[in-house]
C-alpha positions as CSV (number, residue, x, y, z in Angstrom):
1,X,-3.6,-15.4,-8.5
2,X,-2.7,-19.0,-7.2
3,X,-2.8,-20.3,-2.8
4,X,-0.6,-18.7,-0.5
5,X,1.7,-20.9,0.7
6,X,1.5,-22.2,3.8
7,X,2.2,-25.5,6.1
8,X,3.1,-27.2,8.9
9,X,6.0,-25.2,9.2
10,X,4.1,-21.9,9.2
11,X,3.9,-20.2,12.3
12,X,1.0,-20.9,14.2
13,X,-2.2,-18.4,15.2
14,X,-1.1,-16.2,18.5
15,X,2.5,-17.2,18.1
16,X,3.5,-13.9,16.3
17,X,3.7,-10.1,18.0
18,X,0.7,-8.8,18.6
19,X,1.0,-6.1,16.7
20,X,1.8,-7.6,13.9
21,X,-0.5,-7.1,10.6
22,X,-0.7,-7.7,6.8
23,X,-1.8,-4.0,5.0
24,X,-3.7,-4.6,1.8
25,X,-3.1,-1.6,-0.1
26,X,-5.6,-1.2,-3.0
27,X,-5.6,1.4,-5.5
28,X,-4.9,2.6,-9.4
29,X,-2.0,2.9,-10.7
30,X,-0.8,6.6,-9.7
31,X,-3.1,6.5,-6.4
32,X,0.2,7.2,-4.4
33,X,0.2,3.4,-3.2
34,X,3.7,3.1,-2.8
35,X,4.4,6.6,-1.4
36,X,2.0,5.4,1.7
37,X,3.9,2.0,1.9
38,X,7.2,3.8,1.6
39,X,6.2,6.2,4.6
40,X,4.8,3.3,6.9
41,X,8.3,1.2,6.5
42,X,10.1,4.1,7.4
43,X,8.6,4.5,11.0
44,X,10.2,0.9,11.7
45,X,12.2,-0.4,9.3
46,X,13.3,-3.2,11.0
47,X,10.1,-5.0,11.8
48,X,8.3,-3.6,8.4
49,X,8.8,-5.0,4.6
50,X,7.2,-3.7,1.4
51,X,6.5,-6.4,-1.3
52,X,5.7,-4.3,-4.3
53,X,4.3,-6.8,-7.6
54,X,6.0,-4.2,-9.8
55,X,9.2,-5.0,-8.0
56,X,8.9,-8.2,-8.3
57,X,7.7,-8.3,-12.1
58,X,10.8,-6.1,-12.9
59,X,13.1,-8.5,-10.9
60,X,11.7,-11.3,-12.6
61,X,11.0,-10.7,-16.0
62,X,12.5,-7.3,-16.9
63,X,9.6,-5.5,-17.5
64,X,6.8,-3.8,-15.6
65,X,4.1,-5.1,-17.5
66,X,3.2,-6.8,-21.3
67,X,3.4,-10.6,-19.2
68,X,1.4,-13.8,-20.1
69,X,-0.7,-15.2,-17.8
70,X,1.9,-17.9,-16.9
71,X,4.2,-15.1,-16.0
72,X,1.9,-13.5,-13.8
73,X,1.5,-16.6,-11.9
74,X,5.1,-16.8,-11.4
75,X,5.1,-13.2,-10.0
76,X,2.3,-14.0,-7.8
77,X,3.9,-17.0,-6.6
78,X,6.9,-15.2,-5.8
79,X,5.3,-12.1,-4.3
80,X,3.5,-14.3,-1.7
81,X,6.4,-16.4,-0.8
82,X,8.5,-13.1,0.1
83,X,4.9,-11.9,2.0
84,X,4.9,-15.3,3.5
85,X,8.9,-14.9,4.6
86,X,8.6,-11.7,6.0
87,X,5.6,-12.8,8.4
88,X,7.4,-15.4,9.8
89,X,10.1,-13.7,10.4
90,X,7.5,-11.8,12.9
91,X,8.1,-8.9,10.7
92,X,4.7,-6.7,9.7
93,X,4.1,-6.3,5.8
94,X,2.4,-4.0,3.1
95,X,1.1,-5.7,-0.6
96,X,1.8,-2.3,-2.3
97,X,-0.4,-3.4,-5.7
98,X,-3.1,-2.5,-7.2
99,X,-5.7,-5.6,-5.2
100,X,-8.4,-4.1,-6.9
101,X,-10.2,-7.7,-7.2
102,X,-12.1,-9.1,-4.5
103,X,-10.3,-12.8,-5.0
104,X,-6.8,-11.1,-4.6
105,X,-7.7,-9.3,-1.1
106,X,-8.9,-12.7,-0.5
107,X,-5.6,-14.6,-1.0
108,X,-3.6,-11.4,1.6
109,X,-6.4,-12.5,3.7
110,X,-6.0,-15.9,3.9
111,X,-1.6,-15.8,3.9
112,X,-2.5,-13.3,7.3
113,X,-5.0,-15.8,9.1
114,X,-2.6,-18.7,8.6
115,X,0.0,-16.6,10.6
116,X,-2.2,-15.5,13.1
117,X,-1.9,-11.9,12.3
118,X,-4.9,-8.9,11.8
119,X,-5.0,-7.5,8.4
120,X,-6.4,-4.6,7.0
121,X,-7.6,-3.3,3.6
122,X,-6.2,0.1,3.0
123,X,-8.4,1.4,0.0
124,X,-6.0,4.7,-1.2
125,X,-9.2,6.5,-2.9
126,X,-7.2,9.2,-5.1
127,X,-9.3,10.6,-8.1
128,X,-9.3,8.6,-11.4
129,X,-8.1,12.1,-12.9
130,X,-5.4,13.1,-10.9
131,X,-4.1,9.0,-11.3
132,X,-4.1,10.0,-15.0
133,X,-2.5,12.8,-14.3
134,X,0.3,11.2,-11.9
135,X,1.1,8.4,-14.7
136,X,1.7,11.1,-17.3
137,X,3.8,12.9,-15.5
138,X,5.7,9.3,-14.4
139,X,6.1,8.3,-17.7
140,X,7.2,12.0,-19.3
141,X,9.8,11.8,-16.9
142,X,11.1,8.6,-17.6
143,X,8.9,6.2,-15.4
144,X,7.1,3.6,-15.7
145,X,3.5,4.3,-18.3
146,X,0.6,2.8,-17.8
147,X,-1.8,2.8,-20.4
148,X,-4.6,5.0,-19.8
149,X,-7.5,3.0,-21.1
150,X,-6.0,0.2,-19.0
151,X,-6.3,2.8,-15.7
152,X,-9.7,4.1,-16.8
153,X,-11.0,0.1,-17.4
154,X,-9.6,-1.0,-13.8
155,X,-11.2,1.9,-12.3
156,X,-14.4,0.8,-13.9
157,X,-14.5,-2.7,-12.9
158,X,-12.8,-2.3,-9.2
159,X,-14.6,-4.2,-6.6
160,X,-15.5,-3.1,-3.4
161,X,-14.1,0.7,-3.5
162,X,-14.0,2.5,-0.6
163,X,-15.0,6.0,-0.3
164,X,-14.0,7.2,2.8
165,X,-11.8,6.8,5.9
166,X,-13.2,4.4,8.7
167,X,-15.6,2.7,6.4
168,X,-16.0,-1.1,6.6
169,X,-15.0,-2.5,3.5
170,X,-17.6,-3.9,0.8
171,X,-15.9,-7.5,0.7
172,X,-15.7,-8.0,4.6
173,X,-12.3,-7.9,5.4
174,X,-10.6,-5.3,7.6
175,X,-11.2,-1.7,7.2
176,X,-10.2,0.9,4.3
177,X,-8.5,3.6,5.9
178,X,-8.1,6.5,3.2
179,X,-5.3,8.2,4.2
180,X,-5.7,11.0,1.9
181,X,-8.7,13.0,0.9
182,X,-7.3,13.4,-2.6
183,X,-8.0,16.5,-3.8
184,X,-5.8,16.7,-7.2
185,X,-3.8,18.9,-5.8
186,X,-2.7,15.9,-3.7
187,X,0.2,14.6,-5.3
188,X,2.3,13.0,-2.7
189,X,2.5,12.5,1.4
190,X,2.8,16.4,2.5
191,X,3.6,17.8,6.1
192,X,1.3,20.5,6.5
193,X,-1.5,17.9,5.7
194,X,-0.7,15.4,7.1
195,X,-0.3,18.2,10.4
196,X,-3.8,19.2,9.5
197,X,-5.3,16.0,9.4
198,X,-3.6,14.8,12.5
199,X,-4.1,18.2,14.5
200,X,-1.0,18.8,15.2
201,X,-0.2,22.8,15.2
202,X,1.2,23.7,11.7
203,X,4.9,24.7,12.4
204,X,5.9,28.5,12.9
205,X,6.3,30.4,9.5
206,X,9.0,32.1,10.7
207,X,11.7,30.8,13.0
208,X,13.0,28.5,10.0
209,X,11.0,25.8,11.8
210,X,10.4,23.8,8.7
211,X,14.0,23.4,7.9
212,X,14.8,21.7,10.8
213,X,14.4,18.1,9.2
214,X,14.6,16.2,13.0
215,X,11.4,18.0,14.2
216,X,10.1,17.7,10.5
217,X,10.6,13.9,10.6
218,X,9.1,13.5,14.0
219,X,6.1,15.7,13.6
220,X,6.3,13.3,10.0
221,X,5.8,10.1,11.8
222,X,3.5,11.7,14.8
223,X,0.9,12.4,11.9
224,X,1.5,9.2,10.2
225,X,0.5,7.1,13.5
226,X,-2.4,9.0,14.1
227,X,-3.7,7.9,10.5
228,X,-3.0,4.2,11.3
């Protein structure tokens, strides 16, 4: 992973929106990474970007993974630059990839204190089975396949897991915030737990309340902000 870019032309501390902020999202493959960052962009799409390394391998090099090192540095380059765009643009932004290295968190870090914006680490804790599980199913149905001794290997030599919601993170910078328990039932972002978790009353059985996607969206988001 190489130096976010940065210079005199980069926006100065205190010269964005306040509530502006970089989310490090850290996780296996099939934690549910990118269902999180998919939910938070769609409470504000207009002032909130994604920059998935996947993406940006795919877009790059036609393939999600099998690069050289050289490659990866080219993807890393790039994914920082359009991290580095979007801040300046005032716009907030998730790093939906795996950050499971302590020098990676490091470099977010670094790219959000040159723009004068908080970040936080956002540690998505699901189990290492049910990750297994998730990239089975993704690649019987067509997805991408991640090898599994590659999953089981990250998930033995990840720094500074988090185990819990609220906890200060191991390396120092910002806070995990868990948004799931991750039971392996879990398998994606679900109303009636997100409801629970959030305390909002669960929605009438009967009544057809549920299929009423307006109130479902809004109690959607409601739950979502109260995880933030």
């Amino acid at each position: 992973m190489g130096k976010p870019p940065g210079g005199p032309g980069s926006p100065g501390k205190g010269s964005l929106m306040p509530d502006q902020v970089l989310k490090i999202l850290t996780g296996l493959p099939g934690a549910g990474k990118s269902t999180v960052a998919a939910a938070w962009r769609a409470l504000d799409p207009q002032n909130r970007t994604v920059v998935n390394r996947d993406q940006v391998r795919y877009a790059w090099f036609g393939r999600y993974s099998g690069l050289t090192q050289a490659q990866e540095d080219v993807v890393t380059h790039a994914e920082v630059g359009l991290a580095d765009r979007a801040l300046s643009e005032g716009k907030s932004v998730t790093v939906d990839a795996t950050n499971l290295k302590r020098e990676h968190r490091d470099m977010w870090a670094v790219l959000a204190e040159r723009h004068g914006v908080r970040h936080e680490v956002v540690a998505i804790n699901t189990s290492l089975a049910e990750c297994l599980r998730r990239n089975r199913a993704r690649g019987a149905a067509g997805g991408r396949l991640v090898p599994e001794h590659v999953i089981v290997q990250m998930n033995a030599t990840a720094e500074g897991k988090g185990s819990s919601e609220n906890t200060e993170a191991a390396d120092g910078f910002g806070t995990y915030r868990g948004m799931f328990d991750h039971h392996d039932n879990i398998a994606a972002l679900d109303a009636d737990w997100l409801a629970r978790r959030a305390n909002i009353p669960q929605w009438a059985e009967n009544g057809g309340a549920r299929g009423r996607l307006a109130a479902e969206r809004a109690n959607r988001a409601d739950a979502i902000r109260h995880l933030r």
